[in-house]
C-alpha positions in Angstrom: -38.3 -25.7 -1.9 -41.8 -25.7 -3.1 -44.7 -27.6 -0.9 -47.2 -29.6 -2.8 -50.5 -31.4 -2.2 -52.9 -33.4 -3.9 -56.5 -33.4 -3.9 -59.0 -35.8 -5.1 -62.7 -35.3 -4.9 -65.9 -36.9 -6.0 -69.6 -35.6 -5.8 -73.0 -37.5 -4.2 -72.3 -40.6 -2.0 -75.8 -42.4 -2.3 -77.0 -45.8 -1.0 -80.2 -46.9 -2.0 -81.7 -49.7 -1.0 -80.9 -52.6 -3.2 -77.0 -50.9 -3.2 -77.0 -51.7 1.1 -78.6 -55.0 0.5 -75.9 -56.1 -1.9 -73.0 -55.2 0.8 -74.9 -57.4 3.5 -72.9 -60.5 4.7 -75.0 -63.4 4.0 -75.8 -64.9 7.6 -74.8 -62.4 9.7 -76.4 -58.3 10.5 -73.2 -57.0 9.1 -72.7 -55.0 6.4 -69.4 -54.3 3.4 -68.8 -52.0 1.8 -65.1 -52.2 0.4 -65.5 -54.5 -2.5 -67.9 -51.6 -4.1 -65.0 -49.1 -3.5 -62.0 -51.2 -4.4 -61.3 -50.2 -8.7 -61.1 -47.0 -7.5 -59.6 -47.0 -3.8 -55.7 -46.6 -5.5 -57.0 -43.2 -6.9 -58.4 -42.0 -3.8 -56.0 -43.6 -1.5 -53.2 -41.8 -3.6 -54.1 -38.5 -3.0 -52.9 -36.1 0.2 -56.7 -34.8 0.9 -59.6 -36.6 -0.4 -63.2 -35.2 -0.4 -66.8 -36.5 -1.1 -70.8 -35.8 -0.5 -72.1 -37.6 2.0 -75.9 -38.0 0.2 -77.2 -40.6 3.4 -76.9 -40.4 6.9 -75.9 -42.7 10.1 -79.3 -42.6 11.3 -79.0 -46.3 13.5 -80.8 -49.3 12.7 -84.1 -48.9 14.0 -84.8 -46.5 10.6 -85.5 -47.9 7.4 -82.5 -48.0 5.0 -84.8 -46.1 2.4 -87.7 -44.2 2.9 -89.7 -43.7 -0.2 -88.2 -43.6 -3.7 -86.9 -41.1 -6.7 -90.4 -41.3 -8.3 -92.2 -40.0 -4.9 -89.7 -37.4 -5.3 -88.2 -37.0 -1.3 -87.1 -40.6 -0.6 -85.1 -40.7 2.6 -81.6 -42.0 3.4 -79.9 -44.2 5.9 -77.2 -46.6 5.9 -75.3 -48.8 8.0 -72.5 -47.5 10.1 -70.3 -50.0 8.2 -70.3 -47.2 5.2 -68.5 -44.8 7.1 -65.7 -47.3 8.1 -65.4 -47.9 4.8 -64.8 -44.8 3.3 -62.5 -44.5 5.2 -60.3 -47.5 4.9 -60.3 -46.4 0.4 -59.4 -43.0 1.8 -61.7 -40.5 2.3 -60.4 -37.8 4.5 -63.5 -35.7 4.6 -66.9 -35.4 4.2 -69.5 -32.6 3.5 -72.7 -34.0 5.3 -74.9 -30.6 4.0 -77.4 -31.5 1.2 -80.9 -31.8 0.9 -80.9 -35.1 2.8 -78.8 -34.2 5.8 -82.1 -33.9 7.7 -83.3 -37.2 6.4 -83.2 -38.9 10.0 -83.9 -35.5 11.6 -81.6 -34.0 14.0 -80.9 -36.9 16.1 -80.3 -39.1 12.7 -77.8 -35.6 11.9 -76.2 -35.6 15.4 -76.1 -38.9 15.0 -74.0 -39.3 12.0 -71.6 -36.9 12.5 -70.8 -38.8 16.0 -70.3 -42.0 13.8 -67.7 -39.9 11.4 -65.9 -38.7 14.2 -65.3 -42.3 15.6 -63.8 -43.5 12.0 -61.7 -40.3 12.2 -63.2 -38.5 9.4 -63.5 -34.9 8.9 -67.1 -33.2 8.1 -68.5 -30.1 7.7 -71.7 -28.2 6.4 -73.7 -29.8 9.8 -73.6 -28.8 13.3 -74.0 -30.2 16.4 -73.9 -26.6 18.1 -73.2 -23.2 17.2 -70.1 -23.6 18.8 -69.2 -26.0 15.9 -70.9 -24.2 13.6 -68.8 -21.3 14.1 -65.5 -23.2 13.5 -64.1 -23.8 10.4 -62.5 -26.2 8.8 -58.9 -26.1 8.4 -56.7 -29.1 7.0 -53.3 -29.0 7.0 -51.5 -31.0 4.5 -47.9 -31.0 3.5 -47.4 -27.7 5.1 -50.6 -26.5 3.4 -53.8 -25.0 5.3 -57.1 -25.7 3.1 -59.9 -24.4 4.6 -63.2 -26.4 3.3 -66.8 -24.6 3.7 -69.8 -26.4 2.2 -73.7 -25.4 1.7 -77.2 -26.8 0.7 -79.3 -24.9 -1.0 -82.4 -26.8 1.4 -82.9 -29.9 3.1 -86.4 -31.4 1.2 -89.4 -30.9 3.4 -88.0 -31.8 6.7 -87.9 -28.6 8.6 -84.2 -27.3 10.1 -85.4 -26.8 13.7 -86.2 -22.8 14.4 -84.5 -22.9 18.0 -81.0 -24.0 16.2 -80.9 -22.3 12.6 -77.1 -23.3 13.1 -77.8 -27.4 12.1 -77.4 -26.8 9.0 -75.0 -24.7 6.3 -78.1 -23.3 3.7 -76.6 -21.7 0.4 -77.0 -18.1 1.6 -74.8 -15.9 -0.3 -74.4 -13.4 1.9 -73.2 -15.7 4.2 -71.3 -17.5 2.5 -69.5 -14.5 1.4 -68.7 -13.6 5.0 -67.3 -16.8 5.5 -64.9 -16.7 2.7 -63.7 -13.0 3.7 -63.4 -14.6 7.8 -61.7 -17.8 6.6 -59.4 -16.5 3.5 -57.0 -15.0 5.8 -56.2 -18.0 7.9 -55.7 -20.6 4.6 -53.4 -20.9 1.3 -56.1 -22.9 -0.4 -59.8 -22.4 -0.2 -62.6 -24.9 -1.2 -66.6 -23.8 -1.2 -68.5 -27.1 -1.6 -72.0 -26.2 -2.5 -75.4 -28.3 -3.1 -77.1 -26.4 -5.9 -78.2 -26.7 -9.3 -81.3 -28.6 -11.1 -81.6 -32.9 -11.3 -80.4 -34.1 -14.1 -79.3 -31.3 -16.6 -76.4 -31.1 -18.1 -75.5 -27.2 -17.5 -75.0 -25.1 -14.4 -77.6 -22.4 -14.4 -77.6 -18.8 -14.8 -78.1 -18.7 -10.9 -75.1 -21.2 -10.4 -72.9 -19.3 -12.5 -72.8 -16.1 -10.6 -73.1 -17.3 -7.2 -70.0 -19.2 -8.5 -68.2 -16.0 -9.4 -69.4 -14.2 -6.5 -67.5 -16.5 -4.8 -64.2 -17.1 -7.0 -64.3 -13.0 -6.9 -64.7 -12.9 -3.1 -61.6 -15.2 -2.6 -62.6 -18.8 -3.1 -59.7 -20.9 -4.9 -62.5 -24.0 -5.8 -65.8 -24.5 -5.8 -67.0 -28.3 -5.8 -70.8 -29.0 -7.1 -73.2 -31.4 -6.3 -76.8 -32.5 -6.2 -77.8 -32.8 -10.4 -77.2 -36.4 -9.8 -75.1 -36.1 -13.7 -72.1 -34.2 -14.4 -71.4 -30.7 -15.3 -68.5 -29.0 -16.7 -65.0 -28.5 -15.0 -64.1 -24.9 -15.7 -61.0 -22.7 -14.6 -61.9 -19.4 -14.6 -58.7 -16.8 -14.2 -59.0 -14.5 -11.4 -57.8 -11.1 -11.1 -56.5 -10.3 -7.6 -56.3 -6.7 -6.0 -52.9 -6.5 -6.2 -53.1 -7.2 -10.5 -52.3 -10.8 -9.8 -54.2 -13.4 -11.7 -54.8 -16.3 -9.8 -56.3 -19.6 -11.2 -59.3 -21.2 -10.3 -61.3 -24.1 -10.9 -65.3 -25.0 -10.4 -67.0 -28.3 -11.0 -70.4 -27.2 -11.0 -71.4 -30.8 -10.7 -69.4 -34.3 -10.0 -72.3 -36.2 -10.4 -73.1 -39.1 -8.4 -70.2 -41.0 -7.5 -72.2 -44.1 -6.6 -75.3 -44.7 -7.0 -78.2 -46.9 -8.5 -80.1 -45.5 -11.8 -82.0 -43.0 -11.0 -85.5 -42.7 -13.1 -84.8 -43.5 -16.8 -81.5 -41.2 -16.3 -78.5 -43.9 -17.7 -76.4 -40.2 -17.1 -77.0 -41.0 -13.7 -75.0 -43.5 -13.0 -72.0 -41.7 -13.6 -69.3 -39.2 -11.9 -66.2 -38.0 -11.7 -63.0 -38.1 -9.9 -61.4 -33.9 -9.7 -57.5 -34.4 -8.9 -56.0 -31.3 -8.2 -52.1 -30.8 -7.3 -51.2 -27.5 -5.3 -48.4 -25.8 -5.2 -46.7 -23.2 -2.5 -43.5 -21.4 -2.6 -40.7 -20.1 -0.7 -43.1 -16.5 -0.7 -46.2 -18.3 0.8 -47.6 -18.1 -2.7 -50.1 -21.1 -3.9 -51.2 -22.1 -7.2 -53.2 -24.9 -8.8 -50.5 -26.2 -10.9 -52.6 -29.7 -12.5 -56.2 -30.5 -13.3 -57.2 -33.8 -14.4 -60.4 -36.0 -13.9 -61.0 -39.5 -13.7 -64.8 -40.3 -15.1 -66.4 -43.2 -13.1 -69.5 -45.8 -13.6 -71.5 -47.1 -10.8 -71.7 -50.2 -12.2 -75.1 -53.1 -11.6 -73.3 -56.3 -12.0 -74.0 -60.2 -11.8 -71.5 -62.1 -9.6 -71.5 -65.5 -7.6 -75.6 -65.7 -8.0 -76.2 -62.1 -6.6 -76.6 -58.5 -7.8 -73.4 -56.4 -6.9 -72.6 -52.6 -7.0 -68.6 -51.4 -7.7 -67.5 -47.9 -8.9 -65.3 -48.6 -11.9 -63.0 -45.7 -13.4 -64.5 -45.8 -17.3 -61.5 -45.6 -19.2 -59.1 -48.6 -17.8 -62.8 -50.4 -18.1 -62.6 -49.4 -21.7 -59.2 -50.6 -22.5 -58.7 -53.9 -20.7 -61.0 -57.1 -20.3 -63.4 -57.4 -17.9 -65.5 -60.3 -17.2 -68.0 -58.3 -15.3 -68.6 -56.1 -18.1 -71.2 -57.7 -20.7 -71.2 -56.6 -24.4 -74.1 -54.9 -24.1 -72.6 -53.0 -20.9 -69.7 -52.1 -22.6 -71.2 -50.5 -25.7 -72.9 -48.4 -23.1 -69.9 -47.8 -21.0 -68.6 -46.4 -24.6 -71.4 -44.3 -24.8 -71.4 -42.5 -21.4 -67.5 -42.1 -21.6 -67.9 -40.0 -24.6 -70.9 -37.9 -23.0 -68.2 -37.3 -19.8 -65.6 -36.2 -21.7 -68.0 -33.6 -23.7 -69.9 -32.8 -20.5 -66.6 -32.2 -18.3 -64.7 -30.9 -21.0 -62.2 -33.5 -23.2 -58.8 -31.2 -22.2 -59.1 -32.3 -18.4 -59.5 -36.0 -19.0 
C-alpha cells in the first residue's frame, strides 16, 4: 500500500508596520493575527506539512515593529510574538527563518525568535543558535515519509553575521549547499532546498538562479522553494535523470512571492503569492514520486471594516467567483487583473 503526503507552501511572511497595527486589540498590548490568516487557513490546515518564509523576526517589544522603509531600501522587521502563535493555530508546520532580514534584530533578536518558534512548537531551519544546531538537519516525518528541508540566503542586508559564529546563518553557498544535499539525501525520501535568491520585483528567475537550481535538482534535490523577489515566478518541473537511467520528477518555484504583505513601492504585483500543493507518493519498494502539482494564487488584501484598515490573505479565484462585500468594484477589476498575470507568471496548467 502506497504512503502519501501533502505539502503546502507559501513564500515571504512580512509584517510591516500598518499590517501589526491593524491586528492590535483596541484597549489592550495584545496583538491578532488569525482573522488576517482565516480565507486561507482550510488550505493550509489541510495539508500533512506546511511551509513558509519567515520575512520578520521575534525580536521583543523593546524594538520598533519597523525600522525604516522599502524606499530607504534596508527597513528592519519585528513583530509581536502573537504572529508566531498564530501561524501556527492556520497550520504552519515549519518555518525557514534564513533571508536577508533574519539579522534584522541582530543575534539576540535571531536567538531570540527561534526560542519563540520553538515554544509554539514550530519547526525552523536556515538559523542557528550553535554549530551544534547548525550541523543538524531537518528531518520531518510524515505519513511514513522523511522530508528533509534545507534553506539559504543569499545575505542578510548590511547587518554583519558575527565572524566568531559564521554558523548563524545558512548563506547561498553552492558548494555548500551541495554538500548538504549529498550528506542529507541518504537519510530522506523527499528533499526540499528552500533558497532566498533572485532580484526584487522581476518576473523571471535569472540566469544565475537557473543553474544553481539545476545544480541542485542534479545533485539530488526533489524541490527547490524560492523567495525574496517580493512577486511570483514560474512553477517549473524539470525531469531528472537519475544514475541508475531513472527519471525522477521535480519541481522549482523560483519565487512564491509574498504571501502577505503591504504594497510595496508602486509594485500592485507585490501584493500577491502563491499557495504550492504538492502530494507525494511512496511505494511498497521505498520509491517516492511527486504524483500532483497545483497552486492556489493569493491577494494580500487592504480592506475597510468596522471604521478601521484591515489586512486578510484571500485565495484569488473563490474571490473571483462569489460575492464579497469587502471587495469594492474597483478592487475587483484589479483582483481580475493580477489573477491573469499569476496564472501567466506561474504557468496556467498548475492552477
Amino acid at each position: 500500500m502506497k504512503q502519501k503526503v501533502t505539502i503546502a507552501a507559501v513564500g515571504d511572511i512580512l509584517m510591516w508596520r500598518e499590517q501589526i497595527a491593524t491586528a492590535h486589540i483596541h484597549g489592550t498590548n495584545q496583538y491578532s493575527f488569525a482573522d488576517m490568516f482565516a480565507p486561507v487557513a482550510p488550505i493550509l490546515q489541510g495539508a500533512d506539512l506546511t511551509i513558509g518564509n519567515l520575512e520578520t523576526t521575534f525580536s521583543g517589544s523593546t524594538q520598533p515593529y519597523q525600522i525604516g522603509s522599502a524606499r530607504e531600501g534596508y527597513p528592519r522587521f519585528n513583530c509581536p510574538d502573537a504572529l508566531a502563535a498564530d501561524l501556527k493555530k492556520v497550520g504552519f508546520d515549519v518555518l525557514t527563518t534564513v533571508n536577508n532580514h533574519c539579522l534584522d534584530g541582530g543575534t539576540n533578536g535571531l536567538f531570540r525568535t527561534l526560542d519563540i518558534l520553538d515554544q509554539h512548537q514550530i519547526d525552523h531551519t536556515g538559523t542557528y543558535r550553535n554549530q551544534q544546531d547548525a550541523s543538524t538537519y531537518l528531518i520531518k516525518e510524515v505519513n511514513g515519509i522523511r522530508i528533509g528541508i534545507l534553506a539559504y540566503t543569499y545575505g542578510t542586508n548590511k547587518q554583519q553575521i558575527p565572524p566568531n559564529s559564521p554558523w548563524v546563518v545558512n548563506l547561498l553557498i553552492q558548494e555548500k549547499i551541495l554538500q548538504d544535499i549529498s550528506l542529507l539525501r541518504p537519510l530522506v525520501d523527499l528533499l526540499i532546498v528552500c533558497l532566498h535568491f533572485g532580484l526584487e520585483f522581476r518576473y523571471i528567475p535569472t540566469k544565475r538562479q537557473r543553474l544553481l537550481a539545476q545544480s541542485i535538482l542534479d545533485q539530488g534535490a526533489d524541490v527547490i522553494l524560492g523567495a525574496h523577489p517580493h512577486v511570483l515566478q514560474p512553477v517549473v518541473t524539470p525531469k531528472i535523470k537519475t544514475p541508475d537511467g531513472q527519471i525522477r520528477r521535480t519541481v522549482v518555484a523560483y519565487s512564491l512571492g509574498n504571501f502577505t504583505s503591504e504594497r510595496m513601492l508602486n509594485f500592485e504585483t507585490s501584493l500577491c503569492g502563491a499557495i504550492l500543493r504538492l502530494t507525494v507518493e511512496k511505494d511498497e519498494q521505498e520509491q517516492t514520486e511527486i504524483t500532483h502539482i497545483s497552486v492556489v494564487p493569493t491577494y494580500s488584501h487592504r480592506f475597510f471594516s468596522g471604521g478601521r484598515v484591515r489586512y486578510r490573505v484571500i485565495p484569488m479565484r473563490p474571490a473571483l467567483l462569489s460575492p464579497d462585500k469587502f471587495l469594492t468594484l474597483n478592487q475587483r477589476k484589479k483582483l481580475r487583473l493580477l489573477f491573469g498575470h499569476s496564472r501567466r507568471t506561474i504557468g496556467p496548467r498548475f492552477i
